[in-house]
mmCIF file of the N, C-alpha and C atoms, coordinates in Angstrom:
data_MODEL
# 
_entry.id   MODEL 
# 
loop_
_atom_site.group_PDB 
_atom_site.id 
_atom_site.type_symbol 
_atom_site.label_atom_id 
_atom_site.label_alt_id 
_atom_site.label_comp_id 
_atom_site.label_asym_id 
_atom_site.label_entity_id 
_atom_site.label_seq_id 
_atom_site.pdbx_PDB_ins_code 
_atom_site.Cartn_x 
_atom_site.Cartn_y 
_atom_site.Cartn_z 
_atom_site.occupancy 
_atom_site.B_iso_or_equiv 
_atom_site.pdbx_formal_charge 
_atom_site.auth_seq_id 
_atom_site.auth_comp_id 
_atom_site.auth_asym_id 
_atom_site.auth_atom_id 
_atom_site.pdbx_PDB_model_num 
ATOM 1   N N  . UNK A 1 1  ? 72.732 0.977   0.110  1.00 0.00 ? 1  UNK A N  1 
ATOM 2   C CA . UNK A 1 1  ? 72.418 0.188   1.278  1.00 0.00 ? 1  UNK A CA 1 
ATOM 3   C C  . UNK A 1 1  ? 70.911 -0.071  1.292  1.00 0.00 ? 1  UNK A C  1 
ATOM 4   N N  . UNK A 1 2  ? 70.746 -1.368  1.629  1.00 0.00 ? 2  UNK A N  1 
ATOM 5   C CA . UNK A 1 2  ? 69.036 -1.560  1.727  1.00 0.00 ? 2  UNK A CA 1 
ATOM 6   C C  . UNK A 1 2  ? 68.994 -1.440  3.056  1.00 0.00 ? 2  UNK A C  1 
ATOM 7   N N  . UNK A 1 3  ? 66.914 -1.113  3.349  1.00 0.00 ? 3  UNK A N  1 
ATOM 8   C CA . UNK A 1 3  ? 66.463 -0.809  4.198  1.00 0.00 ? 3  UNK A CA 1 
ATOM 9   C C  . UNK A 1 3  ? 65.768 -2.581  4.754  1.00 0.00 ? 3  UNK A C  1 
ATOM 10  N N  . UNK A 1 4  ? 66.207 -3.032  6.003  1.00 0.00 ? 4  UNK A N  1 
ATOM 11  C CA . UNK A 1 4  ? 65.631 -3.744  6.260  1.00 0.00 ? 4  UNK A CA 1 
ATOM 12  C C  . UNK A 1 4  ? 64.914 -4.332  7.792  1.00 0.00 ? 4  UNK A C  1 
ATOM 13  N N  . UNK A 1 5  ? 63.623 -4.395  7.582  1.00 0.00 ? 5  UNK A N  1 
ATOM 14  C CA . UNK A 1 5  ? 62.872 -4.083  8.715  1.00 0.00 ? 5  UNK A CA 1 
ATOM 15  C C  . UNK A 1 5  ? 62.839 -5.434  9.868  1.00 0.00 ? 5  UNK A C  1 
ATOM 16  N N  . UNK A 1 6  ? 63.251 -5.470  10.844 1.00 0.00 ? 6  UNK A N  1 
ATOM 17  C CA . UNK A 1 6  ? 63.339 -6.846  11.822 1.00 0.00 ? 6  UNK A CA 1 
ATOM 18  C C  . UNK A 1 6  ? 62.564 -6.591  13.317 1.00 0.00 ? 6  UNK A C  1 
ATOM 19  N N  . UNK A 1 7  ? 62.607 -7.628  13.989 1.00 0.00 ? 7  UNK A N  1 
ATOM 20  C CA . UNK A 1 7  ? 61.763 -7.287  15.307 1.00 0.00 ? 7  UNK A CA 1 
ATOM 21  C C  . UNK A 1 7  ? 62.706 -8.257  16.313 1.00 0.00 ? 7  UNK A C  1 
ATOM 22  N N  . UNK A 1 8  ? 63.280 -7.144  17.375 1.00 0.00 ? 8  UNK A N  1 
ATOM 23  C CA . UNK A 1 8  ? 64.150 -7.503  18.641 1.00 0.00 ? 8  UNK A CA 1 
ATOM 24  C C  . UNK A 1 8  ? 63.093 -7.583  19.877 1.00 0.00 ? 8  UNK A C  1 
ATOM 25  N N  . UNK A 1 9  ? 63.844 -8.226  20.355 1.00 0.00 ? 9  UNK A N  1 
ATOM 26  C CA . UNK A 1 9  ? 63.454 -8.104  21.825 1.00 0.00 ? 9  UNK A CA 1 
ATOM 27  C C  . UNK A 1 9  ? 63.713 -6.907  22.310 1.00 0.00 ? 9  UNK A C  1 
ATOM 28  N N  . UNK A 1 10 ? 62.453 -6.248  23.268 1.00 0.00 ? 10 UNK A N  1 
ATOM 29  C CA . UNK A 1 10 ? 62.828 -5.190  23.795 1.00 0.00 ? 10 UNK A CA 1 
ATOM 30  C C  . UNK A 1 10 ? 64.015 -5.273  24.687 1.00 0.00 ? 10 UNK A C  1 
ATOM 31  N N  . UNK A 1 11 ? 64.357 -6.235  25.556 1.00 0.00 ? 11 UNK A N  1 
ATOM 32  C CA . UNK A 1 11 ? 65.311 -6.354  26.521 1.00 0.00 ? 11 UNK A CA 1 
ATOM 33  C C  . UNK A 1 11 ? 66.968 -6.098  25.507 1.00 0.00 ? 11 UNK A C  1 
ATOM 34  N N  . UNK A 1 12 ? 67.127 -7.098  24.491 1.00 0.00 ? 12 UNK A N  1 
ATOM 35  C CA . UNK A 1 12 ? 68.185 -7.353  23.424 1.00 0.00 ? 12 UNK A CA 1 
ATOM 36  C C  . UNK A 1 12 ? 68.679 -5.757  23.093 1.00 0.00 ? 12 UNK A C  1 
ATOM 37  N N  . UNK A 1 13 ? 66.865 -4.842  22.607 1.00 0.00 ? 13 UNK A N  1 
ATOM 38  C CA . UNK A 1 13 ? 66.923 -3.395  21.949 1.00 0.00 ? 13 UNK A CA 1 
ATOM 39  C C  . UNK A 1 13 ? 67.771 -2.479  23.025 1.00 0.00 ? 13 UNK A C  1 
ATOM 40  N N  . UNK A 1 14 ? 67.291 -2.462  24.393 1.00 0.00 ? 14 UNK A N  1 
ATOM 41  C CA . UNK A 1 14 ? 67.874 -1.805  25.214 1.00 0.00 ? 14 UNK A CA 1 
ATOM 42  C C  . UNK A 1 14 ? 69.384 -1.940  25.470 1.00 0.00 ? 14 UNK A C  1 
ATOM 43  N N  . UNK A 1 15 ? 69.838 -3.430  25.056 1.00 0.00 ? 15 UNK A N  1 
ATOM 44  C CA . UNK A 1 15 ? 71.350 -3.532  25.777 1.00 0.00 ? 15 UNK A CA 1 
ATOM 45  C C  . UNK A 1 15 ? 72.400 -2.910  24.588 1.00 0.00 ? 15 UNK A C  1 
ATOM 46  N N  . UNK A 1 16 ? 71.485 -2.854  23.518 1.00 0.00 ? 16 UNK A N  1 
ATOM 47  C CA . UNK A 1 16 ? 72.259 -2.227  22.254 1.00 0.00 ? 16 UNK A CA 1 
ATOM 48  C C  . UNK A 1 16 ? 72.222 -0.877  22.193 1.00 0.00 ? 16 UNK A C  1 
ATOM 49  N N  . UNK A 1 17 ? 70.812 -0.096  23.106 1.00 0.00 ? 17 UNK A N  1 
ATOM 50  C CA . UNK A 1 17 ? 71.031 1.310   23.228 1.00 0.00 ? 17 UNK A CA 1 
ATOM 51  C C  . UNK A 1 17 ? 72.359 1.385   24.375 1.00 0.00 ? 17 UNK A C  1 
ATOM 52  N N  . UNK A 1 18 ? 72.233 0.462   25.407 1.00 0.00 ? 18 UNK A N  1 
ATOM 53  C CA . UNK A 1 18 ? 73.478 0.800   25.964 1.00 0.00 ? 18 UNK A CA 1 
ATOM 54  C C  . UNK A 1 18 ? 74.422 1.005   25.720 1.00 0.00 ? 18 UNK A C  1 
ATOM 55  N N  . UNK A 1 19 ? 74.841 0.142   24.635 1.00 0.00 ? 19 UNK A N  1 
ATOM 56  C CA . UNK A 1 19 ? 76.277 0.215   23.846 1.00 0.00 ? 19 UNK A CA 1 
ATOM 57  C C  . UNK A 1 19 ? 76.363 1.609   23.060 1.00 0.00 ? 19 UNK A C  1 
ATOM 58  N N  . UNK A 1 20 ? 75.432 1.590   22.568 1.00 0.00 ? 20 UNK A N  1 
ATOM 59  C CA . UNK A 1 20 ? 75.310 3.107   22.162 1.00 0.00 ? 20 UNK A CA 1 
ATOM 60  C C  . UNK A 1 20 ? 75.958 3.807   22.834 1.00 0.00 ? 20 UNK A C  1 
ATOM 61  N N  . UNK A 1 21 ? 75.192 4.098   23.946 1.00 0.00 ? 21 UNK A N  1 
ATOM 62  C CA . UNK A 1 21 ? 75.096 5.360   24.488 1.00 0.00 ? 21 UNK A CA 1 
ATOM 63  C C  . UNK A 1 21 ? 76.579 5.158   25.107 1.00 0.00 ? 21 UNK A C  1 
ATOM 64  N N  . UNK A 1 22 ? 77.764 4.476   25.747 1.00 0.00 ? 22 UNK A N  1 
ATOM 65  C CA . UNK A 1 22 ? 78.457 4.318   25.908 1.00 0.00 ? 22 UNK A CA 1 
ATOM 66  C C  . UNK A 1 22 ? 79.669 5.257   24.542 1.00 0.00 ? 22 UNK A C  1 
ATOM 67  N N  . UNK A 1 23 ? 79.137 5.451   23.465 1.00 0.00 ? 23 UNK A N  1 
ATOM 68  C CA . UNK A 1 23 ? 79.992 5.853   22.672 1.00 0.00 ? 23 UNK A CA 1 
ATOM 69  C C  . UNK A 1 23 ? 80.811 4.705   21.441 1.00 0.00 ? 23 UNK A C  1 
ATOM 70  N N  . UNK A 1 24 ? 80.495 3.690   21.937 1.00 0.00 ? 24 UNK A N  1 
ATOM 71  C CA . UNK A 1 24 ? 81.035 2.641   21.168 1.00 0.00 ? 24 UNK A CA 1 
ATOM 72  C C  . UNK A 1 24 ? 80.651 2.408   19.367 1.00 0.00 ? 24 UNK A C  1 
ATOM 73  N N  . UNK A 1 25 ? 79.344 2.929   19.413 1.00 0.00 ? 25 UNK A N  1 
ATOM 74  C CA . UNK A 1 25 ? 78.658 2.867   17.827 1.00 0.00 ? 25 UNK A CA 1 
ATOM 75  C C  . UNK A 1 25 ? 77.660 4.080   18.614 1.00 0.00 ? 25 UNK A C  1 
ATOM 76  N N  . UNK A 1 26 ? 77.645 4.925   16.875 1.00 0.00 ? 26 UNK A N  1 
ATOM 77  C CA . UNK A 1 26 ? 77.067 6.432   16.699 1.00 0.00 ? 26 UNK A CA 1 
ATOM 78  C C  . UNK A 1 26 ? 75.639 6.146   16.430 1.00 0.00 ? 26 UNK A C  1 
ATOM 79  N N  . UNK A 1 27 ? 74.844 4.830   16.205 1.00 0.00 ? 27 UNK A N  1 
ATOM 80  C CA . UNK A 1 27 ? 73.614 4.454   16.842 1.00 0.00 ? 27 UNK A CA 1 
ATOM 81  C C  . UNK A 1 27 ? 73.352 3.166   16.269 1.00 0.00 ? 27 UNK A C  1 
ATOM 82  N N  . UNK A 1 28 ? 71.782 2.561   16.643 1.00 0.00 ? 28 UNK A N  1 
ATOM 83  C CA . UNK A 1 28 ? 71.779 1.459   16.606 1.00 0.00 ? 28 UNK A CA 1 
ATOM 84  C C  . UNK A 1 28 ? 72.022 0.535   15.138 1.00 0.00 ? 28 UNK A C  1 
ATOM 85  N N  . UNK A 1 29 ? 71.570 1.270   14.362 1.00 0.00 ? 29 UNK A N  1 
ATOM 86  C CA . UNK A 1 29 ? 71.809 0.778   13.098 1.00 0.00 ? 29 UNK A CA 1 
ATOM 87  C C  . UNK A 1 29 ? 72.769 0.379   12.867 1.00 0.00 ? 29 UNK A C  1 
ATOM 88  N N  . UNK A 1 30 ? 74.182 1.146   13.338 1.00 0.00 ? 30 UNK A N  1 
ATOM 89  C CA . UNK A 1 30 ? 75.470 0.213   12.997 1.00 0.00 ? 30 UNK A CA 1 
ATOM 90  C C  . UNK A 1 30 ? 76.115 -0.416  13.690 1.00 0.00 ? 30 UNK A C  1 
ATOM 91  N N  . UNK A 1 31 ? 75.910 -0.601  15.084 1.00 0.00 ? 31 UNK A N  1 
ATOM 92  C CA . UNK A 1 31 ? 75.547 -1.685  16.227 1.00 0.00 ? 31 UNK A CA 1 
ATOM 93  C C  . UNK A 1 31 ? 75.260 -2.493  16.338 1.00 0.00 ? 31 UNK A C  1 
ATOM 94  N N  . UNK A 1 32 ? 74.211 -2.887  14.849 1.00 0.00 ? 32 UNK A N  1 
ATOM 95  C CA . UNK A 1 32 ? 73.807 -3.684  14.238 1.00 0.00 ? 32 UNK A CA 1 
ATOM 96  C C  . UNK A 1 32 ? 74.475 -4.925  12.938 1.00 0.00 ? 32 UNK A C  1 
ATOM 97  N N  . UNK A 1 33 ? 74.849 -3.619  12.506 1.00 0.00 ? 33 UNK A N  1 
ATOM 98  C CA . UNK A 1 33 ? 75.621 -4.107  11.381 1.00 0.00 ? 33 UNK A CA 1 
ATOM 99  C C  . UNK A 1 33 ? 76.742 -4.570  11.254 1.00 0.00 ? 33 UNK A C  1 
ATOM 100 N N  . UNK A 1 34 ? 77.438 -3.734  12.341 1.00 0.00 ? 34 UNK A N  1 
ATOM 101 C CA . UNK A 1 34 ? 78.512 -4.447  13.198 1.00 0.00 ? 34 UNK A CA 1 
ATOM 102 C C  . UNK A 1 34 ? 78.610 -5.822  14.030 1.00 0.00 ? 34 UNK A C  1 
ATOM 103 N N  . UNK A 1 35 ? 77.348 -6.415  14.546 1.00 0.00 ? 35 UNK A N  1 
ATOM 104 C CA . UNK A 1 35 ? 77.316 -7.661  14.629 1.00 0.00 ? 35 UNK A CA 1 
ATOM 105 C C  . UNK A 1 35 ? 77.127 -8.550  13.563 1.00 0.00 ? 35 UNK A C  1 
ATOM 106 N N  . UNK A 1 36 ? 76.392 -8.055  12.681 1.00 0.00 ? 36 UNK A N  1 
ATOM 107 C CA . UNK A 1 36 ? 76.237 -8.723  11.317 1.00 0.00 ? 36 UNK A CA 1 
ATOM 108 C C  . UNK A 1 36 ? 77.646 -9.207  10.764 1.00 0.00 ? 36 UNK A C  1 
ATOM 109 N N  . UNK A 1 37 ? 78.227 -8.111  10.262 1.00 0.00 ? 37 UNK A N  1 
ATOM 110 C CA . UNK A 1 37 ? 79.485 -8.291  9.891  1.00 0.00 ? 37 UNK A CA 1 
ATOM 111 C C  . UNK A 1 37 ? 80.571 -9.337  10.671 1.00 0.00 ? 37 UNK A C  1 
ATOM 112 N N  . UNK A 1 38 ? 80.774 -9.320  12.098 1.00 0.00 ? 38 UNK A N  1 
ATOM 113 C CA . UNK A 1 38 ? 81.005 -10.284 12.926 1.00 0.00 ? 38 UNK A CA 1 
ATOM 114 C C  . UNK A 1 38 ? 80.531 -11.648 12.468 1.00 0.00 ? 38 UNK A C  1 
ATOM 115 N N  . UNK A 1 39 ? 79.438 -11.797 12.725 1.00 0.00 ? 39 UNK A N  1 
ATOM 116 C CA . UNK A 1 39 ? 78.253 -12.975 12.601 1.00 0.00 ? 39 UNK A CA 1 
ATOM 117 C C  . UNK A 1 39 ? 79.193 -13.610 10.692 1.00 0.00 ? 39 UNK A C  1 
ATOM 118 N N  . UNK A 1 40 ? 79.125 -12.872 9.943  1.00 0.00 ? 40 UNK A N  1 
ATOM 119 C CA . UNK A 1 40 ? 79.614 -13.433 8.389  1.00 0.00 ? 40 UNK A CA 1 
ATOM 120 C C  . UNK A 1 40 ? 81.260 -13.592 8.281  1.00 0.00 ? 40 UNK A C  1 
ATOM 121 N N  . UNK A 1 41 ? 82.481 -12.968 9.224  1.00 0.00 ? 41 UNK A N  1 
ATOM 122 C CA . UNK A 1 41 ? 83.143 -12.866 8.916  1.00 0.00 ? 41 UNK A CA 1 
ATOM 123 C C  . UNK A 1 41 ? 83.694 -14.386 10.048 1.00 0.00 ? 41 UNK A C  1 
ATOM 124 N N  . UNK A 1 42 ? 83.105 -14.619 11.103 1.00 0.00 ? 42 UNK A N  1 
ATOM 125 C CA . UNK A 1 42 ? 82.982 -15.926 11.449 1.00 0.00 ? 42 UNK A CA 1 
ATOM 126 C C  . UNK A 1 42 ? 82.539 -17.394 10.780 1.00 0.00 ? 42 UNK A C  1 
ATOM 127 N N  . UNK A 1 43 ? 81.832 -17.076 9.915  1.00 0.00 ? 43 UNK A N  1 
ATOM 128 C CA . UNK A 1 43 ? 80.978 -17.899 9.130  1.00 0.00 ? 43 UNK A CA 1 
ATOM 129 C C  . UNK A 1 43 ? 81.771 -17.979 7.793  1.00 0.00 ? 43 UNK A C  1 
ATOM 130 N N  . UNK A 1 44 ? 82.825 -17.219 7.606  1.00 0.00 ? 44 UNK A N  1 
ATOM 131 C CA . UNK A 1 44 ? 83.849 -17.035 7.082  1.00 0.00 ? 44 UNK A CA 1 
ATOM 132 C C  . UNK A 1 44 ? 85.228 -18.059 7.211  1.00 0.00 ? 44 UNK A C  1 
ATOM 133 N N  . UNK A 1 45 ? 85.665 -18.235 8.298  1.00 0.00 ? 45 UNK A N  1 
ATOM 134 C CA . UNK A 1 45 ? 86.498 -19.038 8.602  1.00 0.00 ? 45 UNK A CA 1 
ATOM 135 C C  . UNK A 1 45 ? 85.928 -20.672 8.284  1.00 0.00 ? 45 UNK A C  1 
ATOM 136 N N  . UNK A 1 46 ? 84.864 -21.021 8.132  1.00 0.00 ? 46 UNK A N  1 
ATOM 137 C CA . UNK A 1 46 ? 85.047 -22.597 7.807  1.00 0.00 ? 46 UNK A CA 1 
ATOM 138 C C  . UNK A 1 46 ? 86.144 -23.366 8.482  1.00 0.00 ? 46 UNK A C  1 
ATOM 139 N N  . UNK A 1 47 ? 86.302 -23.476 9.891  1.00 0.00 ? 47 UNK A N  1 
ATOM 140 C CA . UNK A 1 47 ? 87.014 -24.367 10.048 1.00 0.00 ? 47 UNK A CA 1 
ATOM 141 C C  . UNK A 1 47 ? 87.139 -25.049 11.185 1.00 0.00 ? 47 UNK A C  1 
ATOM 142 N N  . UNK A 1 48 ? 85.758 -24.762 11.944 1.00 0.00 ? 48 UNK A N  1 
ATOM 143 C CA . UNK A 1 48 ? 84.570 -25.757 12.593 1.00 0.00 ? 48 UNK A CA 1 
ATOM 144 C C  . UNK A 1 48 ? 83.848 -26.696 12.174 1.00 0.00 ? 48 UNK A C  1 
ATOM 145 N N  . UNK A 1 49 ? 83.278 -27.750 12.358 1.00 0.00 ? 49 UNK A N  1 
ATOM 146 C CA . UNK A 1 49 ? 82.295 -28.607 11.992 1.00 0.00 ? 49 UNK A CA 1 
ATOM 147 C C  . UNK A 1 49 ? 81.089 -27.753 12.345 1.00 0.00 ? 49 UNK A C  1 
ATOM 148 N N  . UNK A 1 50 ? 80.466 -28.265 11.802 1.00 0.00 ? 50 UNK A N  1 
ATOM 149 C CA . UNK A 1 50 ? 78.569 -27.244 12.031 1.00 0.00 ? 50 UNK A CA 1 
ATOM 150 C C  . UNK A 1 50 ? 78.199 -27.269 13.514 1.00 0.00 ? 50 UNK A C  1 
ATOM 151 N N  . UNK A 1 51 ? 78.380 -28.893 14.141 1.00 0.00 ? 51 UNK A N  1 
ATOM 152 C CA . UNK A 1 51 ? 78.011 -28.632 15.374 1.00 0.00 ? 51 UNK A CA 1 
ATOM 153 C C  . UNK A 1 51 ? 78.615 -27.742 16.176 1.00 0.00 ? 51 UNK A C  1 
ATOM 154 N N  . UNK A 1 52 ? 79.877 -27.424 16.248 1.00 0.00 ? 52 UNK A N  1 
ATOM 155 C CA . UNK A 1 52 ? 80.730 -26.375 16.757 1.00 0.00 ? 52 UNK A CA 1 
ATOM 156 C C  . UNK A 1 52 ? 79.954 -25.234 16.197 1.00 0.00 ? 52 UNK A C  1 
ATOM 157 N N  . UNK A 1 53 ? 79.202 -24.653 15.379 1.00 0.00 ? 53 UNK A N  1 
ATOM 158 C CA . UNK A 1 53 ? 79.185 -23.583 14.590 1.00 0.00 ? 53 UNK A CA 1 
ATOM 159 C C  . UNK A 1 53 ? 77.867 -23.322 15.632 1.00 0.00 ? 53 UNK A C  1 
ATOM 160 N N  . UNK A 1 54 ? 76.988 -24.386 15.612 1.00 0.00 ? 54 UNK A N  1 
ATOM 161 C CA . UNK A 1 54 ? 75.376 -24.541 16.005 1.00 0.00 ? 54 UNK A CA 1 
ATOM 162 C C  . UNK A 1 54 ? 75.546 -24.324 17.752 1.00 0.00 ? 54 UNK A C  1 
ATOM 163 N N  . UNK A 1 55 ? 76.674 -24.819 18.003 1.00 0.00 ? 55 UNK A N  1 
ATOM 164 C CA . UNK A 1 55 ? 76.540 -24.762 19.761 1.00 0.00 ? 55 UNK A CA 1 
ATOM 165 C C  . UNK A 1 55 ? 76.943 -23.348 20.026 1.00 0.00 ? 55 UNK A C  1 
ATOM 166 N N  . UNK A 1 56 ? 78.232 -22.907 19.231 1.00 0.00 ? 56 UNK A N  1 
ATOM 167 C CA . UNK A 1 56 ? 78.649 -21.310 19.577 1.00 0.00 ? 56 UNK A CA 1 
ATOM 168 C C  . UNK A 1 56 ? 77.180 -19.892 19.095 1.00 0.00 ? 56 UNK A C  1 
ATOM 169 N N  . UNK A 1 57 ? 76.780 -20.096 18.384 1.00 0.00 ? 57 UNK A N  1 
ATOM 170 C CA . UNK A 1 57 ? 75.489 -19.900 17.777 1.00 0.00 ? 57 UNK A CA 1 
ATOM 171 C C  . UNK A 1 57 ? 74.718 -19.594 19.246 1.00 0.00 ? 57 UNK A C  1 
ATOM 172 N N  . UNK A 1 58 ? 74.476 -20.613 20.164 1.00 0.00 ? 58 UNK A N  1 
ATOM 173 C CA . UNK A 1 58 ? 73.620 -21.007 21.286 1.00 0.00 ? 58 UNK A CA 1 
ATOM 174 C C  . UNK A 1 58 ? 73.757 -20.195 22.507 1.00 0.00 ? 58 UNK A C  1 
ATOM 175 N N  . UNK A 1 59 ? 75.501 -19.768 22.057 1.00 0.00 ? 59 UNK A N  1 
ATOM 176 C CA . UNK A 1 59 ? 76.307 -19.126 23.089 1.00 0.00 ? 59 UNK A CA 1 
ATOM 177 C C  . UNK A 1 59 ? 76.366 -17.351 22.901 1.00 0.00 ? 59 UNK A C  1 
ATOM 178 N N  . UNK A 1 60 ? 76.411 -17.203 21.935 1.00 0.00 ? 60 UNK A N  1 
ATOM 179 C CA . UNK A 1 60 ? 76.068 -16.048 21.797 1.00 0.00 ? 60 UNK A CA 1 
ATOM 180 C C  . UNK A 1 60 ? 74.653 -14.938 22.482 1.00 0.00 ? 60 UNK A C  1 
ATOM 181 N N  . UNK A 1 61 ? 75.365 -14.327 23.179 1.00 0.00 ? 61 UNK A N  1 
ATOM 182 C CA . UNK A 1 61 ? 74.278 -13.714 24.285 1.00 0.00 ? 61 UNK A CA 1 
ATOM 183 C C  . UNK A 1 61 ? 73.112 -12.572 23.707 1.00 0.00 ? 61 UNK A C  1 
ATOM 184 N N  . UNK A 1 62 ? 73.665 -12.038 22.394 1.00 0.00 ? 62 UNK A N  1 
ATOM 185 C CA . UNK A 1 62 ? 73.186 -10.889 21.788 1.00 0.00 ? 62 UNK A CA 1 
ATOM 186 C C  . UNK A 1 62 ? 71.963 -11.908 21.031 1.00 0.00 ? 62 UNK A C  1 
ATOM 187 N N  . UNK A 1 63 ? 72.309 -13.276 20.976 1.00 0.00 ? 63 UNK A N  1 
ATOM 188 C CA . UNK A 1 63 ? 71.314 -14.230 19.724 1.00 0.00 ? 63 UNK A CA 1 
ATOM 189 C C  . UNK A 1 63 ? 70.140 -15.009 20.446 1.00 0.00 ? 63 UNK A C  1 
ATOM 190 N N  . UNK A 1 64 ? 70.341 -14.056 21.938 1.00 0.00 ? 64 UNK A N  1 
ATOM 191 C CA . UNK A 1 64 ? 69.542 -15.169 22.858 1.00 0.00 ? 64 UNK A CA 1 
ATOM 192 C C  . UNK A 1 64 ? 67.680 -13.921 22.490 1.00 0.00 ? 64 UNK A C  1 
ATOM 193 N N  . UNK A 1 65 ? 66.524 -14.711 23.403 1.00 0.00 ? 65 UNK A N  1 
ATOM 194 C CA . UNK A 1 65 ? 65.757 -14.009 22.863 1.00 0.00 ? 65 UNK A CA 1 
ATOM 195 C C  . UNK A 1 65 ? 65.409 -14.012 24.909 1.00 0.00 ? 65 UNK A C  1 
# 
């Protein structure tokens, strides 16, 4: 697994410790990765036009800053 270094919003960082701490993911790192994985396995289906892809993109609350 690579190490890779990014910069959140503190507000974004906190709602993901929430989830955490809720028990849902054993910490943020795979809280993380777990949206990732989401994020590719959507990007996966191909069977939107881009603008559909670009507006849901917009909608996504975790992608807001």
């Amino acid at each position: 697994m690579e190490r890779v270094t990014l910069r959140i919003p503190k507000q974004q960082i906190e709602e993901v410790e929430q989830i955490v701490e809720t028990g849902e993911y054993p910490n943020r790192s795979e809280a993380i990765r777990s949206a990732v994985r989401d994020m590719l396995a959507e990007q996966d289906t191909g069977k939107e036009r881009p603008s559909e892809k670009r507006q849901r993109r917009k909608d996504r609350s975790w992608a807001r800053v």
